[in-house]
RODREN-272672 format. One record per residue (C-alpha): x negated, y negated, z negated; residue number from 1. Coordinates in pm, 1 decimal, m for minus. Each point is the difference from the previous one (the first is absolute). Last residue first. Example, Ala and Ser with C-alpha at 12.3 -4.5 7.8 and 13.67 -1.06 7.14 Angstrom:
2
+----------+----------+----------+-----+
!        u !        v !        w !   k !
+----------+----------+----------+-----+
!  m1367.0 !    106.0 !   m714.0 !   2 !
!    137.0 !    344.0 !    m66.0 !   1 !
+----------+----------+----------+-----+
END
This chain:
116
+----------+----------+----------+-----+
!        u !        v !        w !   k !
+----------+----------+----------+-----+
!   m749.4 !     40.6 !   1877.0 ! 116 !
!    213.3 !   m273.9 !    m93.2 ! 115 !
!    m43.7 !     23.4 !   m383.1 ! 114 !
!    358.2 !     45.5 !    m30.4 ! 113 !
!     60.3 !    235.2 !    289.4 ! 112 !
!   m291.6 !    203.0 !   m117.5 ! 111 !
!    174.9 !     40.8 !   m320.9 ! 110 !
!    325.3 !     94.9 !    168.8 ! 109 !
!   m182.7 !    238.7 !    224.0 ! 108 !
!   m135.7 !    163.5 !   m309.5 ! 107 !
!    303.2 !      9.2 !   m210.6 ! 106 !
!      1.3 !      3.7 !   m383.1 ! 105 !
!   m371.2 !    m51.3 !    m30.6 ! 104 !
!   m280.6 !    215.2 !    m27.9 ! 103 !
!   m283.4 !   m146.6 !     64.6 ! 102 !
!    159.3 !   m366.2 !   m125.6 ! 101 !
!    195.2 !   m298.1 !    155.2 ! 100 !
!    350.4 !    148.9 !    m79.6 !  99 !
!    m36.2 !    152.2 !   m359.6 !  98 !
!   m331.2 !   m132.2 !    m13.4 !  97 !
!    156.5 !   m340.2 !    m55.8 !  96 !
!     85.9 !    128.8 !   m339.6 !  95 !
!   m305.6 !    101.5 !   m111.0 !  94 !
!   m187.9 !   m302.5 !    147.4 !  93 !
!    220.1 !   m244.8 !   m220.3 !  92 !
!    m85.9 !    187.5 !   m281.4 !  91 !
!   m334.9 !      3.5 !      2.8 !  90 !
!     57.5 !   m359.8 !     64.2 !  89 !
!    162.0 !    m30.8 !   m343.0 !  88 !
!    135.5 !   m371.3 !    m22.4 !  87 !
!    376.9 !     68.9 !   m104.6 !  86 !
!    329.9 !   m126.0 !    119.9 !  85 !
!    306.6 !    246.3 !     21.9 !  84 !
!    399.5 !    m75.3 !     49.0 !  83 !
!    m34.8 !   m309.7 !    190.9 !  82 !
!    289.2 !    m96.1 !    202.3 !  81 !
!      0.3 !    m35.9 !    397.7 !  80 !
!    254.7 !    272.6 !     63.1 !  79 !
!   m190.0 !    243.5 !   m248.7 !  78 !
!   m334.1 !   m131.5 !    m98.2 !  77 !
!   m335.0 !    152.6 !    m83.8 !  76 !
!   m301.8 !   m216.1 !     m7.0 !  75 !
!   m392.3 !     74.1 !    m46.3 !  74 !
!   m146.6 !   m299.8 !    m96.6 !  73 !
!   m416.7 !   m143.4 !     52.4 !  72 !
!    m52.3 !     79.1 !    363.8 !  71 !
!    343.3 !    m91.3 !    124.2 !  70 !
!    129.6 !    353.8 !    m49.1 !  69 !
!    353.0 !     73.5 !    115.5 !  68 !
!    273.3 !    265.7 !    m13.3 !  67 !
!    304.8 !   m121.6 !    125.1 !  66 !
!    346.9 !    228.1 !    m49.7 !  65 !
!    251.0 !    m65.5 !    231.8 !  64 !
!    414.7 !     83.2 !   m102.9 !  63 !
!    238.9 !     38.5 !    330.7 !  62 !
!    144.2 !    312.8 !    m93.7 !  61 !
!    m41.8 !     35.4 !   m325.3 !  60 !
!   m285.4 !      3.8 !   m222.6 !  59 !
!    m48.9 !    171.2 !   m353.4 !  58 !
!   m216.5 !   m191.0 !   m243.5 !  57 !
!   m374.2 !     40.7 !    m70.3 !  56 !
!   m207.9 !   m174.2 !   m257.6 !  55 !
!    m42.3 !    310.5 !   m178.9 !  54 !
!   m241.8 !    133.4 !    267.6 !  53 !
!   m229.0 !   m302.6 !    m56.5 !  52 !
!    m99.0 !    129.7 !   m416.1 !  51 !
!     m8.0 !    335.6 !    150.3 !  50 !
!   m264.8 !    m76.3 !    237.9 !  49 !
!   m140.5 !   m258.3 !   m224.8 !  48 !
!    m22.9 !    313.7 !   m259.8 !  47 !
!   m129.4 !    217.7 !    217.9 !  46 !
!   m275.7 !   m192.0 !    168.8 !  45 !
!   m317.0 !    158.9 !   m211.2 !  44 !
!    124.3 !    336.3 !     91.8 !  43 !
!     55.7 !    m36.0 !    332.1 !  42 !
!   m343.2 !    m95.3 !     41.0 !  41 !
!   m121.8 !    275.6 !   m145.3 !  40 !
!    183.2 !    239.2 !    230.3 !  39 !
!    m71.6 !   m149.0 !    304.0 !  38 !
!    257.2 !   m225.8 !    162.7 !  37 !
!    218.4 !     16.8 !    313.0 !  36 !
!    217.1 !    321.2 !   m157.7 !  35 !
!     72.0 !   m146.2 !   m284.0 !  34 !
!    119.8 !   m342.2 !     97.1 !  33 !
!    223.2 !    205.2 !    288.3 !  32 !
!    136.8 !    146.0 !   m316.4 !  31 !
!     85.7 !   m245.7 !   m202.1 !  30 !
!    122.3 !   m253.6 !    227.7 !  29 !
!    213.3 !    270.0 !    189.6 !  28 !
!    114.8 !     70.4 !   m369.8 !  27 !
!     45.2 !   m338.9 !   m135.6 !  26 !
!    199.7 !    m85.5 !    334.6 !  25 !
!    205.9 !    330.1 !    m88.3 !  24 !
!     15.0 !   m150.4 !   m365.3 !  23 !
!    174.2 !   m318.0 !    141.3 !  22 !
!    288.3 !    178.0 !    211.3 !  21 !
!     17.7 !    m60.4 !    397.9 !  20 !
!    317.0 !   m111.0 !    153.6 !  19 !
!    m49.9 !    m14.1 !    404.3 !  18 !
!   m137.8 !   m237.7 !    248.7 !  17 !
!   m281.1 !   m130.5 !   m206.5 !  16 !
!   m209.2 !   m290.7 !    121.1 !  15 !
!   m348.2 !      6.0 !    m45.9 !  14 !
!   m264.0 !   m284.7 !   m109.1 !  13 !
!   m381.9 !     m7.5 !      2.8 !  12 !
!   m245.6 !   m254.5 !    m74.4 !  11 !
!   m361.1 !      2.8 !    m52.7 !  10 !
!   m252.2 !   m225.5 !   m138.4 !   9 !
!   m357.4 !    133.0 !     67.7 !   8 !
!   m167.2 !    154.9 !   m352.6 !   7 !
!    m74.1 !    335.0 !    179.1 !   6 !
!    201.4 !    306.3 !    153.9 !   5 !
!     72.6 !   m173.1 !    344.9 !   4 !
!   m366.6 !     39.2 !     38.2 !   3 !
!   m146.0 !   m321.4 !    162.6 !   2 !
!    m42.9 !    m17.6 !    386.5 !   1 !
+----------+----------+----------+-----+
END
């Protein structure tokens, strides 16, 4: 079984139930980011990190975000538009650490996802 922190495409979309403000997604993102990488590697990601945390808008009830990597794009979009596109694997990984990772939002939601 491949790493689900690798090159493999990877999808993942969630529904919000509740209002939610950009910056707090740029936040968690932040954050979680931080606290699944060492220091270094932080480091050299800031800027994407920052650059994709812009790219947020508030959601509504209702609103789905989709993060995806096809193994060349990473892809944010808000109800099935594209607000981010970029090629940076490194940060692709980052940001699916927040759920696939060590230390990731939720462990039994993590497991969940990777069906362990």
């Amino acid at each position: 079984m491949r790493a689900p922190l690798s090159d493999i495409p990877r999808y993942l979309e969630l529904a919000y139930f509740h209002d939610i403000d950009a910056e707090d997604f740029a936040e968690a993102t932040r954050d979680t980011v931080r606290d699944n990488l060492e220091r270094a590697s932080y480091t050299r990601l800031d800027a994407a990190l920052e650059d994709f945390n812009g790219h947020y808008r508030d959601v509504e009830p209702g609103d789905r975000y989709a993060l995806s990597w096809d193994g060349e794009q990473l892809r944010l979009a808000l109800n099935d538009e594209t607000l981010y596109q970029g090629d940076d694997l490194a940060l692709a990984n980052a940001l699916f650490s927040i759920w696939l990772g060590e230390k990731p939002l939720g462990e039994a939601f993590r497991d969940a996802l990777l069906d362990r």
